[in-house]
C-alpha positions as CSV (number, residue, x, y, z in Angstrom):
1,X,-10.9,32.6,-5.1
2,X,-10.8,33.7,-1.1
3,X,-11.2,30.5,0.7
4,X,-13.0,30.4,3.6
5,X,-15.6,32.5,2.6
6,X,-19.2,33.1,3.4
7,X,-20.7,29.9,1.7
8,X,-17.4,27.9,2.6
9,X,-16.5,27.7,6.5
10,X,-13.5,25.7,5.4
11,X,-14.4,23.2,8.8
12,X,-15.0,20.1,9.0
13,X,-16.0,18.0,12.0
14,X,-15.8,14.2,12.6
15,X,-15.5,11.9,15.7
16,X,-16.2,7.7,15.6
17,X,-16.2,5.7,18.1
18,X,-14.1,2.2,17.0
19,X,-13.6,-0.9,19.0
20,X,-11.7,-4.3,18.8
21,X,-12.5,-7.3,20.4
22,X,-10.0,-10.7,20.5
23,X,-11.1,-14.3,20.8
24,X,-8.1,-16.4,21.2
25,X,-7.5,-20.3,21.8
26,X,-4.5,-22.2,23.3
27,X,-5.0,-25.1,21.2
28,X,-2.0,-27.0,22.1
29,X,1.6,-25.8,23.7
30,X,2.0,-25.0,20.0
31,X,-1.0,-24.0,18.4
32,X,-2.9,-20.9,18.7
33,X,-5.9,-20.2,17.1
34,X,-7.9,-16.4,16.9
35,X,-10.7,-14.6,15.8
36,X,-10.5,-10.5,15.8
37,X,-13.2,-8.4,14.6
38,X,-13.1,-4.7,14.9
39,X,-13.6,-1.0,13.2
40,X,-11.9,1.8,12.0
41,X,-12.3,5.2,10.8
42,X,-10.8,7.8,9.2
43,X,-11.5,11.2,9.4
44,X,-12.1,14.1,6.4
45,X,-9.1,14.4,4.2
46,X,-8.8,18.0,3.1
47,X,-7.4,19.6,-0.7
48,X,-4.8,21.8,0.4
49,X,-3.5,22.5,-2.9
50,X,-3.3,25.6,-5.2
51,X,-5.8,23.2,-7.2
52,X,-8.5,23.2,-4.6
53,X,-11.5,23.9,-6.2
54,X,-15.4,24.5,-5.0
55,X,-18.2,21.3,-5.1
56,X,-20.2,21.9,-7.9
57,X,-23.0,22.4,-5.9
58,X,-21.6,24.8,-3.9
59,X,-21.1,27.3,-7.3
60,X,-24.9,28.9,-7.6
61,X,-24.5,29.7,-4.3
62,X,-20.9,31.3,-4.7
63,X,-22.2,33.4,-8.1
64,X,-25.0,34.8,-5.8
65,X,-22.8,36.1,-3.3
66,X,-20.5,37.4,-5.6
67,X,-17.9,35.6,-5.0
68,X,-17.5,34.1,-8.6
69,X,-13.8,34.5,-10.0
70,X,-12.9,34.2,-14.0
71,X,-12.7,30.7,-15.1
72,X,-14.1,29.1,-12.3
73,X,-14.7,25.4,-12.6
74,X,-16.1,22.5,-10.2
75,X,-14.2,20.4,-8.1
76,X,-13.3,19.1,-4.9
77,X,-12.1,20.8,-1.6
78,X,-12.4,17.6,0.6
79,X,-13.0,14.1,0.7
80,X,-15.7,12.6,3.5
81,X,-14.7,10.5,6.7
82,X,-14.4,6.6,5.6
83,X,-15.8,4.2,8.0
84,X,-14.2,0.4,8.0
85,X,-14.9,-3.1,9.6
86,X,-13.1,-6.0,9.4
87,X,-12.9,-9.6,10.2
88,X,-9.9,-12.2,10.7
89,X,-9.6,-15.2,11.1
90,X,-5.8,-16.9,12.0
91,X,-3.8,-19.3,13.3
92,X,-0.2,-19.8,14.9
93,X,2.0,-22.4,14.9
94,X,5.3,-22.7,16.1
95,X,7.5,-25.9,17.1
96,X,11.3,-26.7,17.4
97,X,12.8,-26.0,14.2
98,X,9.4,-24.8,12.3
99,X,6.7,-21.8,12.5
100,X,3.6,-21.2,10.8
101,X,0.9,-18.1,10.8
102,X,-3.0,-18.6,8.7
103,X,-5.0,-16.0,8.3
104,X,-7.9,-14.7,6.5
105,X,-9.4,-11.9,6.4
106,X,-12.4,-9.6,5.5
107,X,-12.7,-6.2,5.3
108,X,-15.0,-3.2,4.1
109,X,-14.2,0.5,3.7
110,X,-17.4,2.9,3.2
111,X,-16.7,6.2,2.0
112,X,-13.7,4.9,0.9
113,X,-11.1,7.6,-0.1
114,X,-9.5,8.2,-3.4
115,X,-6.9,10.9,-3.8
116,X,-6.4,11.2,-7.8
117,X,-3.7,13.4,-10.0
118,X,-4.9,14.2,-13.0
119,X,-2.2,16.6,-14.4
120,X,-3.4,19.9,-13.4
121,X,-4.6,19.0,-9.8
122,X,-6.2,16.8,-7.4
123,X,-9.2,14.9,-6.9
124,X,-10.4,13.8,-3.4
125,X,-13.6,11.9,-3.8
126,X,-15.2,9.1,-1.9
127,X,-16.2,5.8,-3.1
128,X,-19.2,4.2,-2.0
129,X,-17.7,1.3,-0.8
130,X,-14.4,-0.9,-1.7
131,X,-14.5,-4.2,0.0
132,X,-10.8,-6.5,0.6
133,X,-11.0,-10.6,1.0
134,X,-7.6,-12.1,1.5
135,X,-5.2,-14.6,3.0
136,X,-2.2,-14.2,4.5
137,X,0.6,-17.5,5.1
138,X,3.9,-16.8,6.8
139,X,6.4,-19.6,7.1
140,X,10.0,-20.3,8.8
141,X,11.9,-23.6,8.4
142,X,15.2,-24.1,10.5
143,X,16.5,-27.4,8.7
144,X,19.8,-27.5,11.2
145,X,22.3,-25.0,12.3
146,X,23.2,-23.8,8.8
147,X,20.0,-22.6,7.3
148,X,17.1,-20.3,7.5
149,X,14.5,-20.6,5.3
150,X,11.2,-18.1,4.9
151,X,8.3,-17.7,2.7
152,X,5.9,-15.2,2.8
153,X,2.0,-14.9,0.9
154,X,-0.8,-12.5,0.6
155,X,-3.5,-13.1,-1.4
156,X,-6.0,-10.6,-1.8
157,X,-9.4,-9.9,-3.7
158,X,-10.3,-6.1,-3.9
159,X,-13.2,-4.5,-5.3
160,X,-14.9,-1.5,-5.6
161,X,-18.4,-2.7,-4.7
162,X,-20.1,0.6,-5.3
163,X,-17.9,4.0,-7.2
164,X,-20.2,5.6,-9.1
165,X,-17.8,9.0,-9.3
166,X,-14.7,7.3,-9.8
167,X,-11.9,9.1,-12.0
168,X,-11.2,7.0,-14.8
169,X,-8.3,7.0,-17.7
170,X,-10.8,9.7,-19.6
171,X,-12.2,11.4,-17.0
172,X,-15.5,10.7,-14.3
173,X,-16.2,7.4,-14.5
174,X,-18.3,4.8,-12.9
175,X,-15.7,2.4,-11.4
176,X,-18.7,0.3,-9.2
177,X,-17.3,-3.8,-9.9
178,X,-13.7,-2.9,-11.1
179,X,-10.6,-4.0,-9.1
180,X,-8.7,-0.8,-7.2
181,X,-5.5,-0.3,-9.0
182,X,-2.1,-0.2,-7.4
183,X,-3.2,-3.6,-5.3
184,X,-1.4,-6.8,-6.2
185,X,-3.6,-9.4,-5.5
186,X,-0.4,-12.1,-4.6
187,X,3.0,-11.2,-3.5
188,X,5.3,-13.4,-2.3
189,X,8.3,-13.2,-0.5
190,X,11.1,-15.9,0.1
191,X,14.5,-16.1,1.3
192,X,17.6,-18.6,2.2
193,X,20.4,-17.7,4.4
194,X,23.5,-19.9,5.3
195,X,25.6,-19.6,7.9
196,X,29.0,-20.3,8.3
197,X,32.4,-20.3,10.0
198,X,35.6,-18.7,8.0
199,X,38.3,-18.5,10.3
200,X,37.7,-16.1,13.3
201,X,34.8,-15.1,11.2
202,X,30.9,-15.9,11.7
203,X,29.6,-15.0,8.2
204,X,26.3,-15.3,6.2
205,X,24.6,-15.8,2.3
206,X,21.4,-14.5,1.8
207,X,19.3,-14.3,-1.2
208,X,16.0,-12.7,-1.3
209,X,13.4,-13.3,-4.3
210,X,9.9,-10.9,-4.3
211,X,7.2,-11.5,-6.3
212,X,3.9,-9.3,-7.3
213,X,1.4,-10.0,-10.1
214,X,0.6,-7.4,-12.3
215,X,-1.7,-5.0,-11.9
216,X,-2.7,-1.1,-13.4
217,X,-0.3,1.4,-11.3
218,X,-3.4,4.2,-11.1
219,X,-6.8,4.4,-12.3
220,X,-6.1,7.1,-14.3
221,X,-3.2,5.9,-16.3
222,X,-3.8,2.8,-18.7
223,X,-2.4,-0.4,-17.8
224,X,-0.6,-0.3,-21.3
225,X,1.1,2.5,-19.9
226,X,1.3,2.4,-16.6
227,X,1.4,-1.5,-15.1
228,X,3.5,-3.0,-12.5
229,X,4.8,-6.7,-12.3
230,X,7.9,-7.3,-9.7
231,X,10.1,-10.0,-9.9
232,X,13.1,-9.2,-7.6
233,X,16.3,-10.8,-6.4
234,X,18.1,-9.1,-3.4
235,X,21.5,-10.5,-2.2
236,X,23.9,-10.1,0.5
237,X,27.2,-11.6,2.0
238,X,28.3,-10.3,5.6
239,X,31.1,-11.2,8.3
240,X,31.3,-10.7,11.8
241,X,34.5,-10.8,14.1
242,X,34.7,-10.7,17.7
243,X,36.5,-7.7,18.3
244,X,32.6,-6.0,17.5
245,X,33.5,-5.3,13.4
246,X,31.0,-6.2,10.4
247,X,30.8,-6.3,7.0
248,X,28.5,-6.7,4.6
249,X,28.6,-6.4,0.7
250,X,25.2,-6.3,-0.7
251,X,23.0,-6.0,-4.0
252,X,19.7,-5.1,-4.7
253,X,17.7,-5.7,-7.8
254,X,20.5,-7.9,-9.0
255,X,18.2,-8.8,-12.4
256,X,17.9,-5.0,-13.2
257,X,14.2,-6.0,-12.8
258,X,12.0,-2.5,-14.5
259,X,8.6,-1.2,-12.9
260,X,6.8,1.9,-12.4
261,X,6.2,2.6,-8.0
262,X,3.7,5.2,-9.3
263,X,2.4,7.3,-13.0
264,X,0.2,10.5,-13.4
265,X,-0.9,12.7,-16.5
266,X,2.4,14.8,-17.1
267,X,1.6,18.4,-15.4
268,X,-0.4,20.3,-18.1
269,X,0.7,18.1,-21.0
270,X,-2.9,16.2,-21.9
271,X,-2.4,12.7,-23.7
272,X,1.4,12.4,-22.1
273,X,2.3,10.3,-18.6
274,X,4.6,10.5,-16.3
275,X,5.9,8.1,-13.7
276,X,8.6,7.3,-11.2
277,X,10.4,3.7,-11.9
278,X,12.3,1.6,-9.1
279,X,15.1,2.1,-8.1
280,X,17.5,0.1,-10.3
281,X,20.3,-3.0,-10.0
282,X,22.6,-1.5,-6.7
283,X,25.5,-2.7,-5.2
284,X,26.7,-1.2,-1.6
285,X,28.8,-2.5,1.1
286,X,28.3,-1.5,4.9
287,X,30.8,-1.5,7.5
288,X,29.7,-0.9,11.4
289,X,32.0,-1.4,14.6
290,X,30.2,-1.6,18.0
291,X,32.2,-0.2,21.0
């Protein structure tokens, strides 16, 4: 149907003003301690697709101006402004041969919003409210000349505090209490590297492990389907000469670890899915000379 028309501008209009405020604390030479609190905003997200479709409450008006076209159905042309606040709480720690960052956080998202595929086109809705409490650890260890150890943690709890026209595996549903999909609620990230001498050669060993819990890819894909655990081991060998050449040999995904990034309803094919895996076990090598 023509879009604008007389009962759809097609405009929207938002501005927010957000602020951030600091509180930090020089414990010790090495500790710092912080509290942050702040907002955030973001503005109406628009349905630009061939998909777009009137609010349902905007079709009595558009039959009465005539503007009705064959087959026309509700749905969604835009998605509201989503307001957030949040809270944190850290510290930071760093000494000779060790560092170490806290924090934990709080936030809230009203008018949260969700942007949904369902096969044939998009849904832009906004939830009531989704609400994020988490922790976040970082940690560096330099045992001597030779080593560099990480580790790396987020812990989050996520919920959809209020969703009462949330799209569900079979359609509208009322997601209010149910946990956001595509948000791992710990990942973890670790790595060793050695370093060495090999003739005129400064070279390194690095291995890489990630780790996510599993979780439902997309609300509207069931888990059974459409889940996503990652257990990955990266790896990489490199040496570096004087004369400004490098090399380094490389492999990702050594395990041939299998997931699914993201999964809709196949395009006009109800009852079959569709997804897009990771990318699979790679090996590579880089070579780079500086002038």
């Amino acid at each position: 149907m023509n879009y604008p028309n007389s009962v759809e501008p097609g405009k929207s209009n938002d501005d927010k003003v957000t602020w951030t405020a600091v509180l930090a604390y020089q414990w010790t030479d090495n500790i710092n301690v912080y509290a942050r609190a702040g907002t955030g905003f973001k503005a109406t997200s628009w349905n630009l697709s061939r998909d777009s479709r009137p609010f349902a409450s905007d079709i009595p008006a558009l039959l009465q101006a005539g503007l009705g076209v064959p087959n026309l159905t509700a749905g969604t042309r835009y998605a509201g402004p989503e307001d957030a606040r949040a809270f944190e709480l850290g510290f930071k720690g760093s000494w000779a041969t060790t560092t170490l960052n806290v924090a934990i956080f709080d936030q809230q998202i009203k008018g949260f919003q969700s942007n949904i595929f369902t096969g044939t086109g998009f849904i832009l809705s906004n939830a009531g409210k989704q609400s994020t409490t988490g922790a976040e650890v970082e940690f560096m260890w330099l045992p001597n000349e030779s080593w560099n150890l990480t580790f790396a943690s987020t812990w989050l709890d996520p919920e959809y505090d209020s969703f009462p026209q949330g799209e569900g595996v079979d359609g509208p549903e009322d997601l209010s209490g149910t946990t956001p999909a595509g948000i791992h609620k710990i990942t973890i990230d670790t790595s060793a590297t050695y370093y060495f001498q090999l003739g005129s050669a400064e070279g390194f060993i690095r291995g890489e492990y990630l780790y996510a819990d599993k979780i439902q890819v997309v609300e509207n894909v069931p888990e059974d389907i459409a889940s996503r655990k990652v257990s990955t081991f990266n790896g990489s060998i490199g040496f570096g000469w004087s004369n400004g050449l490098e090399l380094i040999i490389w492999g990702r995904n050594l395990f041939n670890d299998e997931y699914l990034l993201s999964a809709f309803p196949s395009v006009a094919q109800p009852g079959s899915y569709s997804g897009y895996p990771n990318q699979p076990r790679t090996y590579g090598a880089t070579l780079r000379a500086t002038f």
